[in-house]
ROSE-4610 file (N, C-alpha, C; in Angstrom, 1 decimal, always signed):
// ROSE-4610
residu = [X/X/X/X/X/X/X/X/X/X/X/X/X/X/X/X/X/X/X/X/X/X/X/X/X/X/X/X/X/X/X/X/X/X/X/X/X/X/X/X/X/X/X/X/X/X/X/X/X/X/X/X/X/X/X/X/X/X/X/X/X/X/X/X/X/X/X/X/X/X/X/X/X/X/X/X/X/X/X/X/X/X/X/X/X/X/X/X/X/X/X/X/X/X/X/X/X/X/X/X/X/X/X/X/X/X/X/X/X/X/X/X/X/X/X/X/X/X/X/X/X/X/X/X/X/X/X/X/X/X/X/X/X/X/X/X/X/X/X/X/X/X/X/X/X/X/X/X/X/X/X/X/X/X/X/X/X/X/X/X/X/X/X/X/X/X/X/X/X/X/X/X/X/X/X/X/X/X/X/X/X/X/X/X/X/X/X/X/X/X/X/X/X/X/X/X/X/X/X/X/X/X/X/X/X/X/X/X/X/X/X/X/X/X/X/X/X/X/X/X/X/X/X/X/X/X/X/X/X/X/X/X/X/X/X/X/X/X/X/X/X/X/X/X/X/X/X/X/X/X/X/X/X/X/X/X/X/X/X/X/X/X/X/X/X/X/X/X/X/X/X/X/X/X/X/X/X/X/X/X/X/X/X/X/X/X/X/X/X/X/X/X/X/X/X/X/X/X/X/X/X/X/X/X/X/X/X/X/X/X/X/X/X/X/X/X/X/X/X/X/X/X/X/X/X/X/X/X/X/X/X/X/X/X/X/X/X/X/X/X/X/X/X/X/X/X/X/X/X/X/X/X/X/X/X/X/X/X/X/X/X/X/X/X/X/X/X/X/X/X/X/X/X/X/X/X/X/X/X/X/X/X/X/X/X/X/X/X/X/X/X/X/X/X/X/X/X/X/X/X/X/X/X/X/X/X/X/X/X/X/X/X/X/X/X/X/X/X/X/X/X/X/X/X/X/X/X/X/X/X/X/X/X/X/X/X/X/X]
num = [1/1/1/2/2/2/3/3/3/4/4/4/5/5/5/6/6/6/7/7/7/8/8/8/9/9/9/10/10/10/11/11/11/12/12/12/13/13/13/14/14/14/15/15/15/16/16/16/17/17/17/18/18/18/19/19/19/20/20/20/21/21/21/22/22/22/23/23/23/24/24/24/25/25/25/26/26/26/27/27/27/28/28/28/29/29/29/30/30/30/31/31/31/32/32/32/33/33/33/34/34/34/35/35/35/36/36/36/37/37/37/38/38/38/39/39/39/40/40/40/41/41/41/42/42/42/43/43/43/44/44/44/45/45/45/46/46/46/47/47/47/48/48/48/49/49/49/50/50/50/51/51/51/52/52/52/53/53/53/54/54/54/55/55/55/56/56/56/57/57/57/58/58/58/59/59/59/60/60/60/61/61/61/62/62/62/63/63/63/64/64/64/65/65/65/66/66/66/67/67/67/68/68/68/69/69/69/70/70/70/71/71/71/72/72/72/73/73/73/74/74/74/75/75/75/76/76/76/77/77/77/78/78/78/79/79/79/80/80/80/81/81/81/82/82/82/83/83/83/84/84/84/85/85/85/86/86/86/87/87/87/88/88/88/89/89/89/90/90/90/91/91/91/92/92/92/93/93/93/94/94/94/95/95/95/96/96/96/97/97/97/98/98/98/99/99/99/100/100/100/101/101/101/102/102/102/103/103/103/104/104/104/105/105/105/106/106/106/107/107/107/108/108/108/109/109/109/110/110/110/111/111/111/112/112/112/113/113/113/114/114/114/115/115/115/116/116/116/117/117/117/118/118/118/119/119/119/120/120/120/121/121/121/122/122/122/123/123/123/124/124/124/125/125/125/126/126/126/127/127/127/128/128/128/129/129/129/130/130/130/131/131/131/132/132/132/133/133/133/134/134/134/135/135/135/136/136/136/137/137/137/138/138/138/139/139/139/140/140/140/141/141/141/142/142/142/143/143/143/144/144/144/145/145/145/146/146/146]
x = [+61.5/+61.3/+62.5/+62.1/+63.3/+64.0/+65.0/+65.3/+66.8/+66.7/+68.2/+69.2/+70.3/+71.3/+71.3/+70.6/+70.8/+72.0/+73.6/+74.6/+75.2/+74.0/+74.9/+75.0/+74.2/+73.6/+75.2/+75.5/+76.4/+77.7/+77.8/+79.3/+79.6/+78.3/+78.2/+79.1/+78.5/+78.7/+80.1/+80.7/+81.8/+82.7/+82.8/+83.5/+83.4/+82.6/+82.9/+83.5/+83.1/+83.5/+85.0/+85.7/+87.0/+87.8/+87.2/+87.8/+87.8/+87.1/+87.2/+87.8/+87.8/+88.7/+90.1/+90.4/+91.9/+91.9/+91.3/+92.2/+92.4/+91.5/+91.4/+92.9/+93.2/+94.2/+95.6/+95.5/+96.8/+97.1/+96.0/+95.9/+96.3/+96.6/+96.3/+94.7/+93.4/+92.4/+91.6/+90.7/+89.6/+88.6/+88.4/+87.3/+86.0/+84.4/+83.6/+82.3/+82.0/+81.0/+79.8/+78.1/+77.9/+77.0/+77.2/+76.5/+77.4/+78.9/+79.9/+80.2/+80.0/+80.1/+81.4/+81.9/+83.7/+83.6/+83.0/+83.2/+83.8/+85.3/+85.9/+85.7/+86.3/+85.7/+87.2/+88.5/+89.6/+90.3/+90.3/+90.5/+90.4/+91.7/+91.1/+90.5/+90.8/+89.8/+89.6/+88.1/+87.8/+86.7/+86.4/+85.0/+84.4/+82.8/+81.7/+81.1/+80.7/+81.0/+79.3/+78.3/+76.6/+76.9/+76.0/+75.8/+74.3/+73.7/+72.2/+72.1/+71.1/+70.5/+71.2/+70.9/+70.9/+69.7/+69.7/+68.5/+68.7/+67.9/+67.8/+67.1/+67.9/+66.7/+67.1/+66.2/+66.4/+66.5/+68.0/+68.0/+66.9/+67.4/+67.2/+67.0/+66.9/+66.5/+67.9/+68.1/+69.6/+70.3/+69.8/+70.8/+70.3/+70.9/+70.8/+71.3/+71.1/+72.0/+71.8/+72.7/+72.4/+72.7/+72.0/+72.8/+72.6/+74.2/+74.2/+74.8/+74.0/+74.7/+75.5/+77.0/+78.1/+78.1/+78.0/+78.0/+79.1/+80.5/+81.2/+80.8/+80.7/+80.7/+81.9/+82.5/+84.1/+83.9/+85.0/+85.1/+86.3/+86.7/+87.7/+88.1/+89.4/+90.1/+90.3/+89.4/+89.6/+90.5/+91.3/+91.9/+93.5/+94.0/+95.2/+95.6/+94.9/+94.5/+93.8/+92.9/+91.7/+90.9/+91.9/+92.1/+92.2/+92.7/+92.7/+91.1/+90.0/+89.3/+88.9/+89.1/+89.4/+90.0/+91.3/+92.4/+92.2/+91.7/+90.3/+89.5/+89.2/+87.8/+88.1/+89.8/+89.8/+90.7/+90.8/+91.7/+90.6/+89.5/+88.3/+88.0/+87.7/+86.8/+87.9/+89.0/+90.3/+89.5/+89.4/+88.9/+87.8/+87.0/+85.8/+85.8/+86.2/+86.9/+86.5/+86.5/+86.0/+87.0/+85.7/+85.8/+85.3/+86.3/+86.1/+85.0/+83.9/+83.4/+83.3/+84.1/+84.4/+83.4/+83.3/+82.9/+83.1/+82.6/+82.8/+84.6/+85.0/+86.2/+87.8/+86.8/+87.5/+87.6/+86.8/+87.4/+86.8/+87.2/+85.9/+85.4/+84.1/+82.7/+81.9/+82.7/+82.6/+83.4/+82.4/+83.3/+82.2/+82.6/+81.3/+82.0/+81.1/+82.2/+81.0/+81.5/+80.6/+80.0/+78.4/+77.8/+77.4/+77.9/+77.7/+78.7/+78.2/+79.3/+79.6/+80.7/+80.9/+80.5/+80.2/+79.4/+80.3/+80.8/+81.2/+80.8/+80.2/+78.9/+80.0/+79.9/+81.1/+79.8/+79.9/+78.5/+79.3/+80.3/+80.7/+81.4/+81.5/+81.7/+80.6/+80.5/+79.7/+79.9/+78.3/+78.1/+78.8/+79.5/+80.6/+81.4/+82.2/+83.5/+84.3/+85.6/+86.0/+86.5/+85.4/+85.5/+84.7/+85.3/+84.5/+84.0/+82.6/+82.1/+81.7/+81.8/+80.4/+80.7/+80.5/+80.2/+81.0/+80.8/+81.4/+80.5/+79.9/+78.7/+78.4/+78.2/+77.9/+77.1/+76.8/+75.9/+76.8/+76.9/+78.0/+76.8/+77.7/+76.6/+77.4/+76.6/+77.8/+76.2/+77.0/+76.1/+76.3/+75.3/+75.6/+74.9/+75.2/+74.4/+73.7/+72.2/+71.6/+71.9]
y = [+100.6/+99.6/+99.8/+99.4/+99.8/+98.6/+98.5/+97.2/+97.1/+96.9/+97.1/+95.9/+95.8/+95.0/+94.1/+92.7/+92.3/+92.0/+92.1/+91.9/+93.6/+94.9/+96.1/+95.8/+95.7/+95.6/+94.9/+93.9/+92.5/+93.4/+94.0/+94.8/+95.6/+96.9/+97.5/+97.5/+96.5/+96.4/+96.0/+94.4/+94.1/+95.3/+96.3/+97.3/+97.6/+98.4/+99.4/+98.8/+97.8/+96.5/+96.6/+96.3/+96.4/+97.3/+98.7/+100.2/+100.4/+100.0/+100.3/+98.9/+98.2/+96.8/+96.8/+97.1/+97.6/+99.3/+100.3/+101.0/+100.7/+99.9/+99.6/+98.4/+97.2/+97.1/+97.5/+98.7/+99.6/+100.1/+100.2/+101.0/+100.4/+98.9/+98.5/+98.2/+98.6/+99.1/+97.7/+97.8/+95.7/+96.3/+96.0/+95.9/+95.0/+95.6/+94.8/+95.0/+93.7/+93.6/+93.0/+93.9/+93.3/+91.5/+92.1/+90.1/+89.1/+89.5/+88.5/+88.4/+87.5/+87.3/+87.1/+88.2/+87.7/+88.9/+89.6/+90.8/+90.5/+91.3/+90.9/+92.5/+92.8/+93.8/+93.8/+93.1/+93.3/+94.2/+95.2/+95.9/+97.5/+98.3/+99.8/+100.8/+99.8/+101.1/+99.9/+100.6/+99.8/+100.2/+99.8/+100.7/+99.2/+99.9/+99.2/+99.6/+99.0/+99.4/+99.3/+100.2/+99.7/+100.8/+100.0/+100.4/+100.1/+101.6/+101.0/+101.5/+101.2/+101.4/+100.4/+100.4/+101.4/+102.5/+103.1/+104.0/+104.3/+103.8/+103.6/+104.3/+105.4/+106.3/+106.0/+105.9/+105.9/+107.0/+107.6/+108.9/+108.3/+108.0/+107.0/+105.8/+105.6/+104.2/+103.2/+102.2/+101.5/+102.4/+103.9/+104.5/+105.2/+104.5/+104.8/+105.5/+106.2/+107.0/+106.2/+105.6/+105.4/+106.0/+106.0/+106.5/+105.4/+105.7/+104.6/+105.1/+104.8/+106.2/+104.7/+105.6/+104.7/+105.1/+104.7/+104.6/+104.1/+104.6/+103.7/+104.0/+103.3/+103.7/+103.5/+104.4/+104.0/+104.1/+103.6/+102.8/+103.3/+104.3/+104.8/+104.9/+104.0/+104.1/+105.5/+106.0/+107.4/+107.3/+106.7/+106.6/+107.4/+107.1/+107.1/+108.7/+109.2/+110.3/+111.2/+112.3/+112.9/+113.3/+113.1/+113.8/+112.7/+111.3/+110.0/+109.8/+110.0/+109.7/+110.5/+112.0/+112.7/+112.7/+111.8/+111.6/+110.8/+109.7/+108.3/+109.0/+109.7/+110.2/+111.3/+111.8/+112.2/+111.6/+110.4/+109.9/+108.5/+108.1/+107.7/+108.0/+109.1/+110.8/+111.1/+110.7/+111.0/+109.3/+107.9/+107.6/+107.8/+108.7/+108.8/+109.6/+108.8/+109.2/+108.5/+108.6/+107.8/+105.9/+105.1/+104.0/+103.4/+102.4/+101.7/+100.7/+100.8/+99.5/+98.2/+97.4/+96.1/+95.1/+94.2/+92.8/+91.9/+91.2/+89.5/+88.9/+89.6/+89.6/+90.4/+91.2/+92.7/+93.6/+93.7/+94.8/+95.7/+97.2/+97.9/+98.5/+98.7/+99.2/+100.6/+101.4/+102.4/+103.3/+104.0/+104.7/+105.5/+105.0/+105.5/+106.9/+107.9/+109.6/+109.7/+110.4/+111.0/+112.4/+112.7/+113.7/+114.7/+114.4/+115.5/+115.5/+116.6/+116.8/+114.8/+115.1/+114.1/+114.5/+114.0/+114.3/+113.3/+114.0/+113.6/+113.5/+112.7/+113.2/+112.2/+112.8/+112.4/+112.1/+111.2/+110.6/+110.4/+110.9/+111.3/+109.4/+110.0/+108.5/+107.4/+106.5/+105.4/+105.1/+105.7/+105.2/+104.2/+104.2/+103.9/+102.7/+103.4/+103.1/+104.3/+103.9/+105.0/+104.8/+104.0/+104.4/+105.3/+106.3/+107.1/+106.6/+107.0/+106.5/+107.8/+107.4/+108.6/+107.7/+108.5/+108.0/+109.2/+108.5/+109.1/+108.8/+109.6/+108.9/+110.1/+109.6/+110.0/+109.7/+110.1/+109.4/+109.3/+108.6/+108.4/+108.2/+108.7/+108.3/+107.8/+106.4/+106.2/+106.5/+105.8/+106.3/+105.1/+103.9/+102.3/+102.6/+102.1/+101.6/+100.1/+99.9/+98.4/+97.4]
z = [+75.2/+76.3/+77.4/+78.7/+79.8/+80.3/+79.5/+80.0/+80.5/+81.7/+82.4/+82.6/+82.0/+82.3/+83.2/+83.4/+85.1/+85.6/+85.4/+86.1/+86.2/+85.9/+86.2/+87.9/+88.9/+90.9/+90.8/+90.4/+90.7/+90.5/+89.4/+88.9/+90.0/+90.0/+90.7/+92.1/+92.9/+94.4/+94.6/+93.2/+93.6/+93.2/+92.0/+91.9/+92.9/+93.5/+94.7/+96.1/+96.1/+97.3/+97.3/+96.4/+95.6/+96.1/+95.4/+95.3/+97.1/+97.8/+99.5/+100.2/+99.7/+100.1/+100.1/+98.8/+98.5/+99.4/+99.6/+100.4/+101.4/+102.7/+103.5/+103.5/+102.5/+102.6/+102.9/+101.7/+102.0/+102.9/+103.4/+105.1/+106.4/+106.3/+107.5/+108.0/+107.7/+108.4/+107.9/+108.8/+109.0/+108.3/+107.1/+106.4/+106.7/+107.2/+107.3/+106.5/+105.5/+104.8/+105.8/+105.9/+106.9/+106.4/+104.8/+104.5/+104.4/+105.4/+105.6/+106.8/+107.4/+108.7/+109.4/+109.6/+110.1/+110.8/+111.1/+112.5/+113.3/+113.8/+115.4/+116.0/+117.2/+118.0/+118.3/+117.9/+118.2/+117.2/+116.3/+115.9/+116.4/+116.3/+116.9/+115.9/+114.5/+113.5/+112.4/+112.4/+110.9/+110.2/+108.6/+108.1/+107.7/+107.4/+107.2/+106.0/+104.6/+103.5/+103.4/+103.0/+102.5/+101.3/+100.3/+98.7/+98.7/+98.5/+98.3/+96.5/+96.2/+94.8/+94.1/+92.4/+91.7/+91.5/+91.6/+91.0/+89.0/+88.1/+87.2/+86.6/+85.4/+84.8/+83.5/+82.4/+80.9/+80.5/+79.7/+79.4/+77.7/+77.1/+75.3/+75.6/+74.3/+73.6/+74.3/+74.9/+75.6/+76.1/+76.7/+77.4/+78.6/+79.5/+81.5/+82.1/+83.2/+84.0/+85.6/+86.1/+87.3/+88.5/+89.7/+90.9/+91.6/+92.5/+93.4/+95.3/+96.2/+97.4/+98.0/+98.1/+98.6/+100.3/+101.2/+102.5/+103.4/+104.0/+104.7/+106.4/+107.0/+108.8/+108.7/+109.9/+110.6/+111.7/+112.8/+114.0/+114.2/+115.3/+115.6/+117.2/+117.8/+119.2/+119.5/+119.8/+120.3/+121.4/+122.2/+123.5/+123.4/+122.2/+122.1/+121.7/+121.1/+120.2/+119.6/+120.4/+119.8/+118.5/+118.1/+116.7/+115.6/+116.5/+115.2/+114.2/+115.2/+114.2/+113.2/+113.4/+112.2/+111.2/+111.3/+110.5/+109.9/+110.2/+109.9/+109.0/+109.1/+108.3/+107.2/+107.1/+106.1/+104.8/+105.7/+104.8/+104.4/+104.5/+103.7/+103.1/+103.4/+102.1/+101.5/+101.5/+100.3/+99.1/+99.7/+98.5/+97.7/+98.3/+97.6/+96.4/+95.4/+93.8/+92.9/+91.8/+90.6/+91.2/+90.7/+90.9/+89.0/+88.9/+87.7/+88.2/+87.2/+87.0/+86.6/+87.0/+86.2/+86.4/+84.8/+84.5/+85.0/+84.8/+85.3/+85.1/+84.0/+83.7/+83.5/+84.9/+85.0/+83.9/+82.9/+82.4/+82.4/+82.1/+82.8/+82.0/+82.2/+81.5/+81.8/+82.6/+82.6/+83.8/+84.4/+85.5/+86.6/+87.9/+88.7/+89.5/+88.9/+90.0/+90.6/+91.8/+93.2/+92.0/+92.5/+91.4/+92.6/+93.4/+94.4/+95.6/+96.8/+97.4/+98.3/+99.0/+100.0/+101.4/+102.2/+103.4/+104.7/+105.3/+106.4/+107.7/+108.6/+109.5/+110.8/+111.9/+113.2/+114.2/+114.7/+115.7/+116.9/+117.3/+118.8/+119.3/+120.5/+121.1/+121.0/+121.7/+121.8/+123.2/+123.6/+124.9/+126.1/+126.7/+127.8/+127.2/+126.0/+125.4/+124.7/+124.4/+123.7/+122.5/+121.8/+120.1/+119.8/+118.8/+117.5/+117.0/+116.8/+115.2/+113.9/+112.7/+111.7/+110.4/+110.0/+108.6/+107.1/+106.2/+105.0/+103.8/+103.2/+101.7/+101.1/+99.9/+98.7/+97.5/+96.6/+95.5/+94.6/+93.9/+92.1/+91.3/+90.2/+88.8/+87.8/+87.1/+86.1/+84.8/+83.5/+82.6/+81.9/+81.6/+80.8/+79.3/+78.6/+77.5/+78.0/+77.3/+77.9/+77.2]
């Protein structure tokens, strides 16, 4: 029978929420969740974090393989520096690394790695301003027992 964990979506999202919350801390850089409503437009760089899936496959009897595609947009002051939002965008794609999955009580329950390449996609300026934008994503896979 297929029966999936209902707090793996909940772990999921807050791990990964976490693992790009905290770099973005260390960084200086404005983290925006977009089902949290605190967006300012006074920032010169910042990322935008979407987590779709899980996608759920039963390898066995209680045992799953999930994929999950991690998605950051970035927002980069191109004015100062041509090259900043490159520098932006490779120092994102530097966290795109194994992320711990933690519980309700942090402890962790497994480990989510990118199962393919990382994709860096540069979407130019934005129409008569001069931020950068693109993106950074990937798929991870972890593997649960149910």
């Amino acid at each position: 029978m297929y029966t999936v964990n209902k707090l793996w979506y909940k772990w999921i999202l807050r791990s990964i929420t976490k693992h790009f919350k905290d770099m973005a801390d260390e960084n200086d850089i404005y983290f925006h969740m977009p089902m949290i409503p605190s967006f300012t437009a006074e920032q010169n760089e910042f990322i935008e974090l979407r987590v779709d899936g899980p996608i759920c496959t039963q390898l066995s009897r209680n045992y799953f393989r999930l994929l999950v595609g991690v998605n950051v947009l970035f927002s980069s002051d191109n004015e100062t520096n041509y090259q900043s939002s490159s520098i932006f965008a490779g120092l994102i794609a530097s966290y795109f690394s194994e992320i711990c999955l933690l519980d309700d009580d942090d402890i962790v329950v497994g480990r989510l790695l990118p199962n393919n390449d990382i994709v860096i996609n540069d979407f130019g300026i934005v129409k008569n301003t001069k931020i950068k934008q693109g993106s950074i994503e990937a798929v991870y896979e972890i593997r649960l027992q149910g």
